[in-house]
VEXKELUM-864050 format. One record per atom (N, C-alpha, C, O): x, y, z; residue number from 0; atom name; residue in three letters. Coordinates in Angstrom, 1 decimal, decimal comma, padded with zeros to 4 digits. Layout:
<nodes>
@xx = X yy = Y zz = Z seq = NUM atom = CA type = ALA
...
</nodes>
This chain:
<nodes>
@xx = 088,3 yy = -117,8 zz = -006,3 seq = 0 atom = N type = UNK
@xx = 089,1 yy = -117,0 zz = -005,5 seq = 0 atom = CA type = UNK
@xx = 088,6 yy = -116,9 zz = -004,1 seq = 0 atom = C type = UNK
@xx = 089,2 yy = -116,9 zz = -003,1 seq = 0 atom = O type = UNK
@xx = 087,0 yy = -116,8 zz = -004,3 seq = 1 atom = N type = UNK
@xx = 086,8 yy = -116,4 zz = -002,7 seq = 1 atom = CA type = UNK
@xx = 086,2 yy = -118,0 zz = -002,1 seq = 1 atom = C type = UNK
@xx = 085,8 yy = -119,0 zz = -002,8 seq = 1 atom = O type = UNK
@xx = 086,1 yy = -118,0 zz = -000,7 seq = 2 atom = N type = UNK
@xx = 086,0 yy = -119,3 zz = -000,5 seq = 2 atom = CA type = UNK
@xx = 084,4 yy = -118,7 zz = 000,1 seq = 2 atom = C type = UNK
@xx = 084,2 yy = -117,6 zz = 000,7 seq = 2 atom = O type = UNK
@xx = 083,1 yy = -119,8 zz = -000,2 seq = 3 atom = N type = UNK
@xx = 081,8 yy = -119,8 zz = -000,2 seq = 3 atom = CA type = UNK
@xx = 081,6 yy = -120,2 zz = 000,8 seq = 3 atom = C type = UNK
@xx = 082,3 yy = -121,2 zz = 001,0 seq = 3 atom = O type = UNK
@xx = 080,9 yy = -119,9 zz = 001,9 seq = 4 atom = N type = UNK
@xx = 080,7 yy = -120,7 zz = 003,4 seq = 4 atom = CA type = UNK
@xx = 079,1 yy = -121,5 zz = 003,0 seq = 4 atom = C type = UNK
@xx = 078,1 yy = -121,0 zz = 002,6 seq = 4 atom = O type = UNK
@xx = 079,5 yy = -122,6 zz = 003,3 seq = 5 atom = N type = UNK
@xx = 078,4 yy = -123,5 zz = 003,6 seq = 5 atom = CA type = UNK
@xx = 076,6 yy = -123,5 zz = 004,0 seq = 5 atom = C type = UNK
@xx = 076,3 yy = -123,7 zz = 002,8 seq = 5 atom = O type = UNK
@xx = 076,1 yy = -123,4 zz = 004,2 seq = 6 atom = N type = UNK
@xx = 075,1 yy = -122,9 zz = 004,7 seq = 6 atom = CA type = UNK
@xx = 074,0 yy = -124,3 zz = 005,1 seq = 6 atom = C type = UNK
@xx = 073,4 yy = -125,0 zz = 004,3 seq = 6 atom = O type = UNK
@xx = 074,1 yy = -124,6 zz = 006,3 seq = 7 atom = N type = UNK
@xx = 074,0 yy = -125,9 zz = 006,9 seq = 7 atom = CA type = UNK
@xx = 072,5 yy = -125,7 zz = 007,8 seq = 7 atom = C type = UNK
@xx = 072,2 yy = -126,5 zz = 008,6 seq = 7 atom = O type = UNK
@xx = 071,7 yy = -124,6 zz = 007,6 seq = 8 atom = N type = UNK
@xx = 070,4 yy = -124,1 zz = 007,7 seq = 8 atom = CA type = UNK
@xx = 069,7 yy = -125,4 zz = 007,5 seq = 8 atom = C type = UNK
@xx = 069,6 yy = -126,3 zz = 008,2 seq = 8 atom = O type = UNK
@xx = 069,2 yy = -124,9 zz = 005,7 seq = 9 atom = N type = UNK
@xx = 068,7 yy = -126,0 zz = 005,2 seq = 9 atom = CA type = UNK
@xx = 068,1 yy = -127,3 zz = 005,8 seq = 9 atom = C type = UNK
@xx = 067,0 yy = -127,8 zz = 006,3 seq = 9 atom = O type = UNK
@xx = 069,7 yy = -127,8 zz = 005,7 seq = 10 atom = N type = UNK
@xx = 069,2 yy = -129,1 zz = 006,2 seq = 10 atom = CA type = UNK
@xx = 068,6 yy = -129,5 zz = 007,5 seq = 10 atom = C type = UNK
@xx = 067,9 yy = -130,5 zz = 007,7 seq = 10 atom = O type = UNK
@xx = 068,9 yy = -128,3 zz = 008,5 seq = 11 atom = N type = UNK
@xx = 068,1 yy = -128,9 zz = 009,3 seq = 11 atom = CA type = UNK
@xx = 066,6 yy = -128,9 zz = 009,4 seq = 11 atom = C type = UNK
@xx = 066,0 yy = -129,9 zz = 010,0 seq = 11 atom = O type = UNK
@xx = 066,0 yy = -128,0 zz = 009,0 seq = 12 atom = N type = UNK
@xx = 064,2 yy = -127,6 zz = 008,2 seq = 12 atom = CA type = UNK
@xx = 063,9 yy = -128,6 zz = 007,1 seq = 12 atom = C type = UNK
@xx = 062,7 yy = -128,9 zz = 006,9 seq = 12 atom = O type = UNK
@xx = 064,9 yy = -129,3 zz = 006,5 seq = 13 atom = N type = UNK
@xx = 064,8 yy = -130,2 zz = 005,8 seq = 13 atom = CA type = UNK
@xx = 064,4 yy = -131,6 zz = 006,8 seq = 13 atom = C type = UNK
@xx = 063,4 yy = -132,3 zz = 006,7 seq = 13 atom = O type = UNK
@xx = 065,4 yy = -131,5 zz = 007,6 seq = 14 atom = N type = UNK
@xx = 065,0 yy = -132,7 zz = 008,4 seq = 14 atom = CA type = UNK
@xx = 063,6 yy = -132,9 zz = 009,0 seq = 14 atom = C type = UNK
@xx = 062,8 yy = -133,9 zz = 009,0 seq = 14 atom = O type = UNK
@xx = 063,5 yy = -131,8 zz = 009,5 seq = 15 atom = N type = UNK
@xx = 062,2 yy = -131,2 zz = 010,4 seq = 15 atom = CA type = UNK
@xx = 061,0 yy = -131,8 zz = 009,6 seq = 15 atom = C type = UNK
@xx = 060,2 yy = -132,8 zz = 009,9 seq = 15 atom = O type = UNK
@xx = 061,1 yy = -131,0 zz = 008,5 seq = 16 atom = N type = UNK
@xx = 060,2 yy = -131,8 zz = 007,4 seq = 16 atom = CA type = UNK
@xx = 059,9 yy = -132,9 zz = 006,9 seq = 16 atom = C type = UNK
@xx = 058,8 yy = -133,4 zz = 006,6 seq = 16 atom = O type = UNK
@xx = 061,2 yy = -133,6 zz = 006,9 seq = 17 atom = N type = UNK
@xx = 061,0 yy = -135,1 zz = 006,8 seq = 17 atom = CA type = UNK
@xx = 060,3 yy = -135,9 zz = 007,9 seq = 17 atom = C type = UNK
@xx = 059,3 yy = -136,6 zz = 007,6 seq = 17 atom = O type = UNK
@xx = 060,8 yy = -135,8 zz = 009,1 seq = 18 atom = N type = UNK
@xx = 060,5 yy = -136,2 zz = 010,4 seq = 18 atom = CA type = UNK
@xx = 058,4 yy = -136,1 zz = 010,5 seq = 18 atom = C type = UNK
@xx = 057,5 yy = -137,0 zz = 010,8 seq = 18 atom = O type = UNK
@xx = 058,3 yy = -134,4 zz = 010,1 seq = 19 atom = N type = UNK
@xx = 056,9 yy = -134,2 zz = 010,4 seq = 19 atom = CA type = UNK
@xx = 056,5 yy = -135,1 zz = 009,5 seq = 19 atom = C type = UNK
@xx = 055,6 yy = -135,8 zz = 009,9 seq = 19 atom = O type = UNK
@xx = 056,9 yy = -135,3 zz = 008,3 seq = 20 atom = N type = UNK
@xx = 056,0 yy = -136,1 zz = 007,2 seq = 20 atom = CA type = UNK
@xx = 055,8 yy = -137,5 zz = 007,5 seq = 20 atom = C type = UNK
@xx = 054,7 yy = -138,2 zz = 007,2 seq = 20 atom = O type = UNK
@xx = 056,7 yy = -138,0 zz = 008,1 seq = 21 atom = N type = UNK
@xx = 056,8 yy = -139,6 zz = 008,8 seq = 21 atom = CA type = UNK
@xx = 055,7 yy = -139,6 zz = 009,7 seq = 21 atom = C type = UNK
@xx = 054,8 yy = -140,4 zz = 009,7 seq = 21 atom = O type = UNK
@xx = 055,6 yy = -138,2 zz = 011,0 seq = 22 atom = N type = UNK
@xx = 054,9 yy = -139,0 zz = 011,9 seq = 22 atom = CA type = UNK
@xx = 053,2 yy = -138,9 zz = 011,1 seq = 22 atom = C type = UNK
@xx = 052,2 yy = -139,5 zz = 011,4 seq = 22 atom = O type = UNK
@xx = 053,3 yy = -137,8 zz = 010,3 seq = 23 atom = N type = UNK
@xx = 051,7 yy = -137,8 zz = 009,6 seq = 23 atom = CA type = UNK
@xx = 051,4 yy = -139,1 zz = 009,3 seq = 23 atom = C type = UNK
@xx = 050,6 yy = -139,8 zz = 009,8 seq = 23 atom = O type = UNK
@xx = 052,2 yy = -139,4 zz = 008,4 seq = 24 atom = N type = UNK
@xx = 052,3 yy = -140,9 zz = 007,5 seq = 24 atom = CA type = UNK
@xx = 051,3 yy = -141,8 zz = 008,6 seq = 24 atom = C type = UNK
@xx = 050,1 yy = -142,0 zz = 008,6 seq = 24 atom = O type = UNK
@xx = 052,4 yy = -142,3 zz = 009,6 seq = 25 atom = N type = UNK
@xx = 052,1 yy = -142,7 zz = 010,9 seq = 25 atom = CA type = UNK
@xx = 050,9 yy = -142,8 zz = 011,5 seq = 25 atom = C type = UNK
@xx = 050,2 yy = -143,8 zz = 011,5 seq = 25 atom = O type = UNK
@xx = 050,6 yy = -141,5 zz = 012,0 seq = 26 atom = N type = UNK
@xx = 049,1 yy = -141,4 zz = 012,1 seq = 26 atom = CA type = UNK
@xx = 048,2 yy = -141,7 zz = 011,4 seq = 26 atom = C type = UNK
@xx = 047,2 yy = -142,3 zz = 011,9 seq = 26 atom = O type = UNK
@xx = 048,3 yy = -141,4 zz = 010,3 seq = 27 atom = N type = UNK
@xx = 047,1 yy = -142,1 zz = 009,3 seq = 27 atom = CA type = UNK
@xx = 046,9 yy = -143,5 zz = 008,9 seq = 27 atom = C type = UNK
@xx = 045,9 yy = -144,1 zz = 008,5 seq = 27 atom = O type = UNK
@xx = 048,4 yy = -143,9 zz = 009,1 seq = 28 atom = N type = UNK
@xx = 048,0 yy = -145,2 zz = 009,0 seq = 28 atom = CA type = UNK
@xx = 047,0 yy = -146,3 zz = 010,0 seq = 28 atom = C type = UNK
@xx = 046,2 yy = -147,1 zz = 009,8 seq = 28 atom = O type = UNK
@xx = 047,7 yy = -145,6 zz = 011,5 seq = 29 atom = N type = UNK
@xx = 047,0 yy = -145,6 zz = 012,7 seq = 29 atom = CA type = UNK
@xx = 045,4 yy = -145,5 zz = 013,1 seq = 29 atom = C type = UNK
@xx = 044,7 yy = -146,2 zz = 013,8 seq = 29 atom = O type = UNK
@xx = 044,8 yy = -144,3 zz = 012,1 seq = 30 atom = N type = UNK
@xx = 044,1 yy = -143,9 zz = 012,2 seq = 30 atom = CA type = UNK
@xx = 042,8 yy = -144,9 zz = 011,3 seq = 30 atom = C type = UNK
@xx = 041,7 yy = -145,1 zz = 011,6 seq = 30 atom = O type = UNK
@xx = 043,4 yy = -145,2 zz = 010,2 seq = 31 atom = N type = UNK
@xx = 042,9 yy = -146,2 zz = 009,2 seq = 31 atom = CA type = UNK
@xx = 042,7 yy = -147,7 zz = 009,9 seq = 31 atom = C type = UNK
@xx = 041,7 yy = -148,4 zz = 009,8 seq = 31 atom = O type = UNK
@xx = 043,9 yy = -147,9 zz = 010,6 seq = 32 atom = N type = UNK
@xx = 043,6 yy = -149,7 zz = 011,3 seq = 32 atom = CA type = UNK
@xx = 042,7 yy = -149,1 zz = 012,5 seq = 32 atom = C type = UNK
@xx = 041,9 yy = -150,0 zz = 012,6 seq = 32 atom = O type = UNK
@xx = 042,4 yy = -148,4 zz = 013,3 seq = 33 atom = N type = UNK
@xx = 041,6 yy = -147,8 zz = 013,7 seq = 33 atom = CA type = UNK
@xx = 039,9 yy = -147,9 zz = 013,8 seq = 33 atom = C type = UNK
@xx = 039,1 yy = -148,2 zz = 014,7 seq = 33 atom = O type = UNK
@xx = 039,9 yy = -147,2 zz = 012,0 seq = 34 atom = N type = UNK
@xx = 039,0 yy = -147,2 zz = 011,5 seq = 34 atom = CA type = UNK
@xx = 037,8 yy = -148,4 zz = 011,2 seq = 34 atom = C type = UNK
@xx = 036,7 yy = -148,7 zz = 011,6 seq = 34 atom = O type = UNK
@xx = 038,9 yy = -149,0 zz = 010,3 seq = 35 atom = N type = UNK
@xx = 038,5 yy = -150,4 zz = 010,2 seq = 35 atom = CA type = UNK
@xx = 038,1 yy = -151,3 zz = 011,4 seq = 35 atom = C type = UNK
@xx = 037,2 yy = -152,1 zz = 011,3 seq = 35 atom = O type = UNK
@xx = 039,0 yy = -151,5 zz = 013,1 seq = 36 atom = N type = UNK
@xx = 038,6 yy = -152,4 zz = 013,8 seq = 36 atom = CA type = UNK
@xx = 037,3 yy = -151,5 zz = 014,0 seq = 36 atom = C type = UNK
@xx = 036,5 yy = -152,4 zz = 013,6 seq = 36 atom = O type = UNK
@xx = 036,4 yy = -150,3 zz = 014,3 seq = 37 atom = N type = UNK
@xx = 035,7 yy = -149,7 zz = 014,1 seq = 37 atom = CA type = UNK
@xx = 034,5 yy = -150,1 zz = 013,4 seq = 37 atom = C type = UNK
@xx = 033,3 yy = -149,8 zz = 013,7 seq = 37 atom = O type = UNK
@xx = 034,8 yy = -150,4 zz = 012,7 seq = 38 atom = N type = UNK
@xx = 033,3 yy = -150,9 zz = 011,5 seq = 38 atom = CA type = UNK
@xx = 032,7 yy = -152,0 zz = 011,4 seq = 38 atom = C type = UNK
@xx = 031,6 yy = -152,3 zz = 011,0 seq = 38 atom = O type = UNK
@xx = 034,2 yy = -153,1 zz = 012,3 seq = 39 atom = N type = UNK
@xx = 033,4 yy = -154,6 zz = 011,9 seq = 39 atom = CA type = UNK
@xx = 033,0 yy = -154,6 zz = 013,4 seq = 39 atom = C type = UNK
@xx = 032,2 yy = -155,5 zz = 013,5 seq = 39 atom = O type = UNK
@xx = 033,3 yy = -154,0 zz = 014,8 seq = 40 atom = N type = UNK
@xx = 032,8 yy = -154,1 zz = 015,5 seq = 40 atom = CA type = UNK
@xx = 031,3 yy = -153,3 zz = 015,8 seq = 40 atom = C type = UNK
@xx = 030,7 yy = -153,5 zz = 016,9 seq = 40 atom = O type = UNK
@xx = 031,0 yy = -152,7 zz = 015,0 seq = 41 atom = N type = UNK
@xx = 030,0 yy = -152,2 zz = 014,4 seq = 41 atom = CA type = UNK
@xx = 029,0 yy = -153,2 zz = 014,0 seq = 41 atom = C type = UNK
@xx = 028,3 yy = -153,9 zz = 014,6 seq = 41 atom = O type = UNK
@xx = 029,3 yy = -153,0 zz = 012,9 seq = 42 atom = N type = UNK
@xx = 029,0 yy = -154,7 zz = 011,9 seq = 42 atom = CA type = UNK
@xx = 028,4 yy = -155,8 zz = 012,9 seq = 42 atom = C type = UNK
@xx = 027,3 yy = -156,3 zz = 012,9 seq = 42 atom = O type = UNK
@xx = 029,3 yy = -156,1 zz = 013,5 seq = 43 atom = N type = UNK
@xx = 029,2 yy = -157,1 zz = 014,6 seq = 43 atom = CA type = UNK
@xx = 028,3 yy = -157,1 zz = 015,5 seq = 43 atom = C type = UNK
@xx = 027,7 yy = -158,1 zz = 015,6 seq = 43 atom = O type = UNK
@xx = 028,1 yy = -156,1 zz = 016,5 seq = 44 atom = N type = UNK
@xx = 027,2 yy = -155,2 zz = 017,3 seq = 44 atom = CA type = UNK
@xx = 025,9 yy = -155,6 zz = 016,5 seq = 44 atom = C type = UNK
@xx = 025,1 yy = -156,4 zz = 016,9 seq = 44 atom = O type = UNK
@xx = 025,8 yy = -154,7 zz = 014,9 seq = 45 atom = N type = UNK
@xx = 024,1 yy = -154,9 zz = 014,4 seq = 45 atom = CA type = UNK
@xx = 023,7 yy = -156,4 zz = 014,1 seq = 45 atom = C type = UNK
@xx = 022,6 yy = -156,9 zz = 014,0 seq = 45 atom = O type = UNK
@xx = 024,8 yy = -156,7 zz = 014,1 seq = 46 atom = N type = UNK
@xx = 024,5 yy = -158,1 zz = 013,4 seq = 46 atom = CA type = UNK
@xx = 023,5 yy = -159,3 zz = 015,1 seq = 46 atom = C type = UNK
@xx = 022,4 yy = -160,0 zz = 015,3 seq = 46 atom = O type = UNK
@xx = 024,7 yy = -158,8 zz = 016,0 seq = 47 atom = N type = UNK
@xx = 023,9 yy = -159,4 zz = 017,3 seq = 47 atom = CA type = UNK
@xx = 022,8 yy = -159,1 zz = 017,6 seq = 47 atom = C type = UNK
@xx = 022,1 yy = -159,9 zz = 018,2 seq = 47 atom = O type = UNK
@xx = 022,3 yy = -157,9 zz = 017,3 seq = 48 atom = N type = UNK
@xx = 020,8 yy = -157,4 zz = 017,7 seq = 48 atom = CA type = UNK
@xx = 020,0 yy = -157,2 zz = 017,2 seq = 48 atom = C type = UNK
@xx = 018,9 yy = -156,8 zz = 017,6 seq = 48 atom = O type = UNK
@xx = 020,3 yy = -157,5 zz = 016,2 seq = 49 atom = N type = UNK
@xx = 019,1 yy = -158,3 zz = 015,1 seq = 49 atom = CA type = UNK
@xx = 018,7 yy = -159,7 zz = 015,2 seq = 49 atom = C type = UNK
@xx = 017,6 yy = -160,0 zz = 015,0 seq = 49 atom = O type = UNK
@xx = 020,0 yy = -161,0 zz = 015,7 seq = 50 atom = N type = UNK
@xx = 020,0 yy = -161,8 zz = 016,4 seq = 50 atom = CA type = UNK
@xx = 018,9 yy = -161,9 zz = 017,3 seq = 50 atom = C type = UNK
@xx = 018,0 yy = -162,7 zz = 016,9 seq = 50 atom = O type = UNK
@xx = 018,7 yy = -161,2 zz = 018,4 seq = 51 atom = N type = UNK
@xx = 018,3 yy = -161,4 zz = 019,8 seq = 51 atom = CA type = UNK
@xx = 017,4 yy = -160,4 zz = 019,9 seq = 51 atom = C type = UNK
@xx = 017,0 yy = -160,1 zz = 021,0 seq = 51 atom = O type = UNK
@xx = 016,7 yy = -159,6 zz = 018,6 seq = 52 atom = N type = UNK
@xx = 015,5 yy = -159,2 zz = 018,3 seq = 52 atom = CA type = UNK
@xx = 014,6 yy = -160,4 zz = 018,0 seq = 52 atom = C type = UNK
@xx = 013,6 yy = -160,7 zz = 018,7 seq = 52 atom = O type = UNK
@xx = 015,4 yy = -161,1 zz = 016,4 seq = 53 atom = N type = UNK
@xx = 014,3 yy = -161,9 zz = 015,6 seq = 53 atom = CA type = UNK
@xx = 014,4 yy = -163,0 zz = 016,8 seq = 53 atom = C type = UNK
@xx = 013,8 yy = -163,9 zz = 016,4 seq = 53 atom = O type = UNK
@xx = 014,9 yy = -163,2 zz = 018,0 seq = 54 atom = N type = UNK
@xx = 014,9 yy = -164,3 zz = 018,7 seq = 54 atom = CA type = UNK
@xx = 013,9 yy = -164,3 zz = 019,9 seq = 54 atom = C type = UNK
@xx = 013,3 yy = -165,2 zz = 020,4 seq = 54 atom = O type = UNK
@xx = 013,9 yy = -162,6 zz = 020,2 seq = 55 atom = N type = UNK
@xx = 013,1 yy = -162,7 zz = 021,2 seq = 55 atom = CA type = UNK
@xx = 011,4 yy = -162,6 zz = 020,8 seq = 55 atom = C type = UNK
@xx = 010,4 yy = -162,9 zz = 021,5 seq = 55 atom = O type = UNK
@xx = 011,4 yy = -162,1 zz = 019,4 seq = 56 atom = N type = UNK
@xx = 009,9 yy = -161,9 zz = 018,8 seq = 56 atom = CA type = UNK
@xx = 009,4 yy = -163,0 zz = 018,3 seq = 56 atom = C type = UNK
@xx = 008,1 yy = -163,2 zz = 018,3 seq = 56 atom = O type = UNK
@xx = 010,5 yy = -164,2 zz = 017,9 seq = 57 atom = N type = UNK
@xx = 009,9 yy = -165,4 zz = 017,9 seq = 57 atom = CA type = UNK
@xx = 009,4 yy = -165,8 zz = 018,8 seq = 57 atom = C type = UNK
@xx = 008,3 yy = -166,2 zz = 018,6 seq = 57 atom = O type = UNK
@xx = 010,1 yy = -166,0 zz = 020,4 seq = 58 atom = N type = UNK
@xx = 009,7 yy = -166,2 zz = 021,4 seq = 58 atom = CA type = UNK
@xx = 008,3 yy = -165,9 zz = 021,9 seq = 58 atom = C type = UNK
@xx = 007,5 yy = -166,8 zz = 022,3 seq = 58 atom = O type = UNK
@xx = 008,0 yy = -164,7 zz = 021,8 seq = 59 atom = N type = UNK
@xx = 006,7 yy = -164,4 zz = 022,1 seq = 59 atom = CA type = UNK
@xx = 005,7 yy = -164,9 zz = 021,4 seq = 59 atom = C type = UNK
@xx = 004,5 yy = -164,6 zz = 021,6 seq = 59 atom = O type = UNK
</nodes>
């Protein structure tokens, strides 16, 4: 009998939500390749100066 009005709220907080969850997603994944170029240039770094340690102590 009575007509229900819509309530079109929701969705938009809904959206909001979705959206925020994507860009977290995002970032973390960002944050992860990040991470990782991080560690082997690390890696990489000790690895040279241990190099050009054992190179120069041979030297002497």
């Amino acid at each position: 009998m009575f007509k229900k009005k819509l309530d079109n709220k929701g969705q938009g907080s809904a959206e909001l939500i979705l959206i925020t969850g994507g860009l977290i997603v995002i970032i973390l994944l960002v944050a992860s390749y990040m991470s990782n170029i991080t560690g082997k240039i690390q890696t990489n770094m000790d690895n040279l100066l241990k190099k050009e340690r054992d190179f120069l102590i041979n030297k002497i």
